[in-house]
MITORDO-696557 format. One record per residue (C-alpha): y, z, x. Coordinates in steps of 0.2 Angstrom, whole numbers. Layout:
N
[[Y; Z; X]]
...
***
This chain:
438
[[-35; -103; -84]]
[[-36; -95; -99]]
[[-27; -80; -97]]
[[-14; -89; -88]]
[[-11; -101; -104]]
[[-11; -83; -115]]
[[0; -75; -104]]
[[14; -92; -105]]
[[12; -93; -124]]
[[15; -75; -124]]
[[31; -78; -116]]
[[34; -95; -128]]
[[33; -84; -144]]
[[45; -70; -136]]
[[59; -85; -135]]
[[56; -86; -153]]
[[55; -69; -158]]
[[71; -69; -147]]
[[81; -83; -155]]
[[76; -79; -174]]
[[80; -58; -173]]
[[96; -57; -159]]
[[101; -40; -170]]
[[85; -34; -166]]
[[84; -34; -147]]
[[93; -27; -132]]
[[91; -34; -115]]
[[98; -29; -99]]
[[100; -37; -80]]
[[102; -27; -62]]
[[99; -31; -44]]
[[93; -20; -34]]
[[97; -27; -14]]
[[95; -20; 5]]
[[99; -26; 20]]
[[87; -21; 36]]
[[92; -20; 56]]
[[75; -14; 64]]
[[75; -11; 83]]
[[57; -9; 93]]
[[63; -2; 112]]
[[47; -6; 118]]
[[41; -24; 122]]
[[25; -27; 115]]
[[16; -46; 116]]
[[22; -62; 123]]
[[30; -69; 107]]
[[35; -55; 96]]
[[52; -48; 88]]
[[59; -35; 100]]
[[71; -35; 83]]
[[71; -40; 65]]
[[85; -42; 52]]
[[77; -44; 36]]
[[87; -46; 17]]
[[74; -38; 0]]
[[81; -44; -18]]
[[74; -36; -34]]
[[83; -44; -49]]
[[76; -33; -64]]
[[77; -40; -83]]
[[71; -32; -95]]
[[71; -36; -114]]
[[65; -24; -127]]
[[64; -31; -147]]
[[64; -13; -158]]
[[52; -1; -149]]
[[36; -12; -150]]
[[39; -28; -140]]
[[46; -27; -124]]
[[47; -40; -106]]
[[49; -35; -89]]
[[55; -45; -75]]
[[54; -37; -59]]
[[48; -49; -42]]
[[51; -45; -26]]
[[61; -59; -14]]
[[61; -54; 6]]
[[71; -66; 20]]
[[65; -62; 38]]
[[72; -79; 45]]
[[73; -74; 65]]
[[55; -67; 64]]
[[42; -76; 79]]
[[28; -73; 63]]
[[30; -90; 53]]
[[22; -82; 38]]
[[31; -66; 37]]
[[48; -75; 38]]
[[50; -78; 18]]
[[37; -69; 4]]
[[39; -68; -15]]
[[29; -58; -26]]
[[28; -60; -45]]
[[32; -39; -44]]
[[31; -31; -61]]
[[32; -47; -74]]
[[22; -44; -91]]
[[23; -43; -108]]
[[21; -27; -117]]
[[16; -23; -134]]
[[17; -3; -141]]
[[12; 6; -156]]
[[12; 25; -160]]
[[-4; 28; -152]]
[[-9; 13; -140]]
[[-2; -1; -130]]
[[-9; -19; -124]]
[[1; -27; -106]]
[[-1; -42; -100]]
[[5; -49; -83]]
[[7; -45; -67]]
[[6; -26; -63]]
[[7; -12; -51]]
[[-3; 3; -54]]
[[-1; 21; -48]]
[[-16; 32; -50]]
[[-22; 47; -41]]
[[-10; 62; -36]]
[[-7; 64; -17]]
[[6; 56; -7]]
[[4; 45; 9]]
[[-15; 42; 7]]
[[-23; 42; -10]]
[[-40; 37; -9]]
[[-39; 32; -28]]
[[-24; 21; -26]]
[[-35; 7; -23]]
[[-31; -7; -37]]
[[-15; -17; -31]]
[[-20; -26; -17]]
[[-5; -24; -2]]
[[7; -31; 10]]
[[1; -26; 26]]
[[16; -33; 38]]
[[21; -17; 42]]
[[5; -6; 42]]
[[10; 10; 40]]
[[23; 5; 27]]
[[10; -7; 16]]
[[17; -13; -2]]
[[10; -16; -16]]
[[7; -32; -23]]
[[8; -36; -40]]
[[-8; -40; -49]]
[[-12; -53; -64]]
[[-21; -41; -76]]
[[-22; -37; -95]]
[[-22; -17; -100]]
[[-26; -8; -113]]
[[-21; 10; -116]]
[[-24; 23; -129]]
[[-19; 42; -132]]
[[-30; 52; -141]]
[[-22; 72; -144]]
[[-21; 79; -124]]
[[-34; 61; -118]]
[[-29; 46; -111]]
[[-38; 33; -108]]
[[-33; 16; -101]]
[[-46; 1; -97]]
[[-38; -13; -84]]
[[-47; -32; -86]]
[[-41; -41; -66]]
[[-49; -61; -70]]
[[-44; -64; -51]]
[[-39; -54; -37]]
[[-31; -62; -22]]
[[-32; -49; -9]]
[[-20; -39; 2]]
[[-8; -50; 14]]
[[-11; -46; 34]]
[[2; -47; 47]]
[[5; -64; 55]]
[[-1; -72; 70]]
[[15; -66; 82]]
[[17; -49; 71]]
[[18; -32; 83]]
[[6; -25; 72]]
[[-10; -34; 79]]
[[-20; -27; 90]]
[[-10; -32; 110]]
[[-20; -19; 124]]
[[-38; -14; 118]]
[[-47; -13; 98]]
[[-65; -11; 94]]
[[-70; -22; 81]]
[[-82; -17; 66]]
[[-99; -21; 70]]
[[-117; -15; 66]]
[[-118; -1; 79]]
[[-98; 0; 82]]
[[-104; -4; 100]]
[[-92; -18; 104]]
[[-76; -15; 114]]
[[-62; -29; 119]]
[[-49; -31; 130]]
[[-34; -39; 127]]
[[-25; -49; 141]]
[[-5; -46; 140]]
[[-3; -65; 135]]
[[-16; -63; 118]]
[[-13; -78; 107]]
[[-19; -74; 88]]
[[-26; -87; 78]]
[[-29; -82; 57]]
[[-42; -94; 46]]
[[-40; -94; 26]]
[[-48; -79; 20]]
[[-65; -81; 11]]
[[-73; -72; -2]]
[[-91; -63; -1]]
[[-100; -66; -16]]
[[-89; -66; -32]]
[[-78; -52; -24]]
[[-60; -58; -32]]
[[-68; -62; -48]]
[[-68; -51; -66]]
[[-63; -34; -57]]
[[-59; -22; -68]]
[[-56; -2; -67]]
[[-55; 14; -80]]
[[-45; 29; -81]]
[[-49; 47; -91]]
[[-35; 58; -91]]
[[-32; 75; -98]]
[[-15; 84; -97]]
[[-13; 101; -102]]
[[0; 117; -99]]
[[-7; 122; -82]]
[[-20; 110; -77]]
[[-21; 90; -77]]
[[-35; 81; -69]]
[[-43; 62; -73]]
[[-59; 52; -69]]
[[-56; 35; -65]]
[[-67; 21; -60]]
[[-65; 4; -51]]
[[-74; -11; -48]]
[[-69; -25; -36]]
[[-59; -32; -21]]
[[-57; -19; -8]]
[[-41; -15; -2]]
[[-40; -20; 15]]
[[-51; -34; 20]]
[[-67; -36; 34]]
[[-59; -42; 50]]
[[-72; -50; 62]]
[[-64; -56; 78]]
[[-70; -74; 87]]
[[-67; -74; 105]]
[[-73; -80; 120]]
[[-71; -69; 139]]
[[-82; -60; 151]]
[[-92; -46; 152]]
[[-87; -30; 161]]
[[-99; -18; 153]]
[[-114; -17; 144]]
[[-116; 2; 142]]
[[-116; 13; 132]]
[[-102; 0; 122]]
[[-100; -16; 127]]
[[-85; -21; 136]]
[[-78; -39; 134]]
[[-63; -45; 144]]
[[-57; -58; 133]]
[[-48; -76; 134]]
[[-29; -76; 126]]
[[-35; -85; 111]]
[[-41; -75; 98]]
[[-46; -80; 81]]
[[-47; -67; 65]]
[[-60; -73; 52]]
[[-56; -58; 35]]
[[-66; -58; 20]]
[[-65; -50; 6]]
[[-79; -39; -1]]
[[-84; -32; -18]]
[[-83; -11; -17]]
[[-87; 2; -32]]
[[-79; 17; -32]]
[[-78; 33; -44]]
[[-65; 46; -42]]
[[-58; 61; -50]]
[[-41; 69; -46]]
[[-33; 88; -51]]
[[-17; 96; -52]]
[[-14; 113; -55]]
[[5; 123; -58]]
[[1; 140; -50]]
[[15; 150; -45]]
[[26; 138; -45]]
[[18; 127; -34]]
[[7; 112; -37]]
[[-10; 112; -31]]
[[-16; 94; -29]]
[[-35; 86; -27]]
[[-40; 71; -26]]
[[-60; 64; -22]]
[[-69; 48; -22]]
[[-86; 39; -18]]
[[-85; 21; -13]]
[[-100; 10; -11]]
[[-101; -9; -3]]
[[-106; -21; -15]]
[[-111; -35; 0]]
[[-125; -35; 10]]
[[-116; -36; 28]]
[[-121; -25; 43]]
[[-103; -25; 46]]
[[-99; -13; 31]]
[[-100; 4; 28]]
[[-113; 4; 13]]
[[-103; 20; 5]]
[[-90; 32; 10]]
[[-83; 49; 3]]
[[-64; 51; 4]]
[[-55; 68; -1]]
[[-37; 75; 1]]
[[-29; 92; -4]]
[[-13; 94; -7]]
[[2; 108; -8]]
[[19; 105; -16]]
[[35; 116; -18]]
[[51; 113; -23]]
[[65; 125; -15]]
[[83; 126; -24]]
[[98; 129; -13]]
[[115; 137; -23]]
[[120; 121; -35]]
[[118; 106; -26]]
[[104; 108; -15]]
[[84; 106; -17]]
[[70; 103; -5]]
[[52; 97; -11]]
[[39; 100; 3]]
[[23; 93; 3]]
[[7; 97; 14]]
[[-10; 88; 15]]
[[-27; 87; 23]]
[[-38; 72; 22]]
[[-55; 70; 26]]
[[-66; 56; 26]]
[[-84; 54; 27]]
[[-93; 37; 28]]
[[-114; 29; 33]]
[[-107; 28; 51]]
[[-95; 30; 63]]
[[-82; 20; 64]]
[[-69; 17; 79]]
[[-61; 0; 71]]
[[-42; 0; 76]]
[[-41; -14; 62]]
[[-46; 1; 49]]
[[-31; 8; 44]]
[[-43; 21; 32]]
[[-46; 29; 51]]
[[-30; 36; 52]]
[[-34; 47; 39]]
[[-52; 53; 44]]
[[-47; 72; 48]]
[[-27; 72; 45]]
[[-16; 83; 42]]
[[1; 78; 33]]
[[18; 87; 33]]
[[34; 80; 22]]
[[48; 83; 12]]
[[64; 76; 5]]
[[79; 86; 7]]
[[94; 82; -3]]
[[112; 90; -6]]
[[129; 87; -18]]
[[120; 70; -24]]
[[127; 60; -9]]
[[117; 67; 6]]
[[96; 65; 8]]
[[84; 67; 23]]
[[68; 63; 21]]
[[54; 69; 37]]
[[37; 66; 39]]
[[23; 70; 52]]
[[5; 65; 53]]
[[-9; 72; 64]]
[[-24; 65; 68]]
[[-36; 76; 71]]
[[-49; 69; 78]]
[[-39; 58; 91]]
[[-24; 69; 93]]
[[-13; 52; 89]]
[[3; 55; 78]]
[[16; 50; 68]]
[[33; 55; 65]]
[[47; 48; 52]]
[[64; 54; 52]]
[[80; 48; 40]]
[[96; 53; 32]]
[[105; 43; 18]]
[[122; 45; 12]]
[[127; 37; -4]]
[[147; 31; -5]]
[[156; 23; -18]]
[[141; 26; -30]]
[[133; 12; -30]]
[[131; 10; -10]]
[[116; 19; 1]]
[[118; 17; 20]]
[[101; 25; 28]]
[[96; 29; 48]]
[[76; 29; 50]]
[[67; 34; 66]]
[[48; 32; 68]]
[[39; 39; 83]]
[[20; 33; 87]]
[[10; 42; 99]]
[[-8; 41; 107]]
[[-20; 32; 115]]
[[-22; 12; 113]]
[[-39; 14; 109]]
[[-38; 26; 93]]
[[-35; 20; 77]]
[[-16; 27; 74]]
[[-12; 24; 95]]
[[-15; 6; 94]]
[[2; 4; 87]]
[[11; 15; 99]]
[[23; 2; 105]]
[[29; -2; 88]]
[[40; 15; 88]]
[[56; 10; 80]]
[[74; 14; 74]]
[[80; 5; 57]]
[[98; 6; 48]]
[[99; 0; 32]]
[[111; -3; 18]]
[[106; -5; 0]]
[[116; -9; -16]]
[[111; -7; -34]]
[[122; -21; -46]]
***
């Protein structure tokens, strides 16, 4: 591949640079390591963790030569050894690794990226690039992304143009994992008129993922951005591999209805073909400093690129948000957030494997409390307002002996099986985890 022998060569005449100008570099090395112990009390599928003990490395190296040349070295390492999901029990990604190149008024990166655009928290409609982790569905993580970009600063404009040669897709929960589908889900399908349920003993079998059309290949994405004293607001636009792909379930069962849905009782083994698609999408996002709080905006139009009776030929997606920050004596502050998200798409769509749903009329609620640097709570709680499902996440961290984190999480799903947020109501959980930064 081409830009993979540019981006080795790359890295070939930084040894050089490295060897020959030793004065003229710095460098530093960290680790970044946590340790998880998650509990679900709920027993949920035949073969599936009612616990999981799972170990995250992020060694970090950086090397900067003067204030023009700099590599970063950041991947991501996760052992999950007693996980009943083979696929989930080890995973690597390349992170953050690239080469960076800066001058006074542009820069040029090559390598594997993560990209943050758009302004709201939880769901961001225009965070759309990276594809992401989905083992854990309502914690997804990005993946880094090969990708070349170019960025340029022009008075109060920026501008920044991102070239993707080949995208690989987000990564879905395993065969075993809690997070499939166990009770009842409605499949995407041309009228959305197709209902299966699941027998208590569901088997899941994944194929590879195929591509529809030339979906993975030459993406690419734009970004405006003005920044100014009051107001900030960007238009951005992206072309290529959605971010979660089409699932389309092969089964075999009985039928128990016919009307107005179709109602299939289905056999234990279930096979999940995905594929990914092509989308377009343009967006355009605000922020506003009023009164010392921060008004927040974000919007976006996507349309399918593939002609499948299966996808939604275009949707609308919009959140608004309100942030405030609250200081308490010397060593306290609180930053409180609220959002409403509404989404509107070519036709109704009840798919429990659409995690977009969640978010079709939600409100949000969150904030991060945190006191004398050693002590944080973070809370969050998510209404959807069309099914009435929700989701509550409560934890406190203390930090001790400065380098140590020791945090308590507690996550709490409600609703029915058949909504899109309900489906995982059995995954409710309590985590602790420790983390150290060397």
């Amino acid at each position: 591949m081409p830009f993979l022998a540019f981006f080795l060569s790359s890295l070939i005449l930084l040894s050089t640079t490295i060897a020959g100008a030793a004065r003229k570099t710095e460098w530093s090395i960290h680790l970044d390591s946590r340790l998880d112990a998650v509990i679900f009390p709920q027993v949920y599928g035949e073969d599936t963790n009612e616990s999981l003990y799972r170990l995250e490395l992020v060694p970090i190296y950086r090397w900067k030569y003067l204030d023009s040349v700099r590599f970063t070295f950041k991947p991501l390492f996760i052992a999950n050894p007693d996980n009943k999901s083979s696929t989930e029990q080890t995973f690597f990604d390349p992170g953050e690794t690239f080469v960076h190149y800066q001058r006074e008024s542009f820069s040029l990166q090559a390598g594997y990226n993560i990209f943050t655009w758009g302004v709201t928290d939880g769901y961001n409609p225009l965070d759309i690039i990276n594809p992401k982790q989905y083992f854990d569905p309502l914690h997804s993580r990005k993946l880094g992304l090969l990708s070349v970009v170019y960025s340029q600063t022009l008075g109060n404009w920026d501008y920044e143009v991102i070239f993707i040669p080949q995208n690989q897709g987000s990564v879905l929960p395993g065969d075993n994992s809690r997070w499939l589908p166990r009770e009842i889900f409605l499949p995407q399908t041309a009228g959305n008129d197709l209902v299966l349920l699941l027998p208590e003993n569901l088997r899941y079998h994944s194929r590879s993922r195929k591509n529809l059309g030339d979906s993975a290949e030459n993406n690419y994405a734009l970004r405006l951005q003005r920044r100014g004293d009051f107001i900030d607001f960007s238009i951005s636009a992206f072309e290529g591999t959605a971010g979660f792909p089409l699932i389309i379930p092969e089964v075999t069962g009985s039928i128990v209805q016919v009307s107005p849905k179709t109602v299939i009782r289905v056999d234990p083994d279930v096979t999940l073909n995905s594929y990914n698609y092509r989308i377009r999408q343009g967006g355009i996002s605000f922020v506003s400093n009023q009164m010392n709080f921060l008004f927040k905006a974000v919007g976006s139009y996507t349309e399918t690129l593939e002609d499948n009776p299966n996808l939604q030929k275009w949707s609308n997606e919009n959140v608004l948000g309100l942030e405030k920050t609250f200081t308490f004596g010397d060593s306290g502050m609180l930053i409180a957030i609220l959002q409403y998200s509404f989404l509107n798409t070519e036709k109704k769509n009840d798919s429990n494997l659409s995690i977009s749903e969640i978010f079709r009329s939600a409100y949000m609620g969150g904030g991060r409390l945190s006191w004398k640097e050693v002590w944080s709570a973070n809370f969050l709680g998510l209404y959807d307002g069309i099914h009435g499902s929700t989701y509550q996440e409560y934890s406190l961290s203390r930090r001790f002996l400065d380098a140590w984190v020791l945090t308590g999480t507690a996550g709490f799903i409600q609703g029915s099986s058949d909504t899109p947020l309900g489906v995982y109501g059995k995954n409710s959980s309590y985590s602790l985890s420790l983390s150290r930064s060397f």
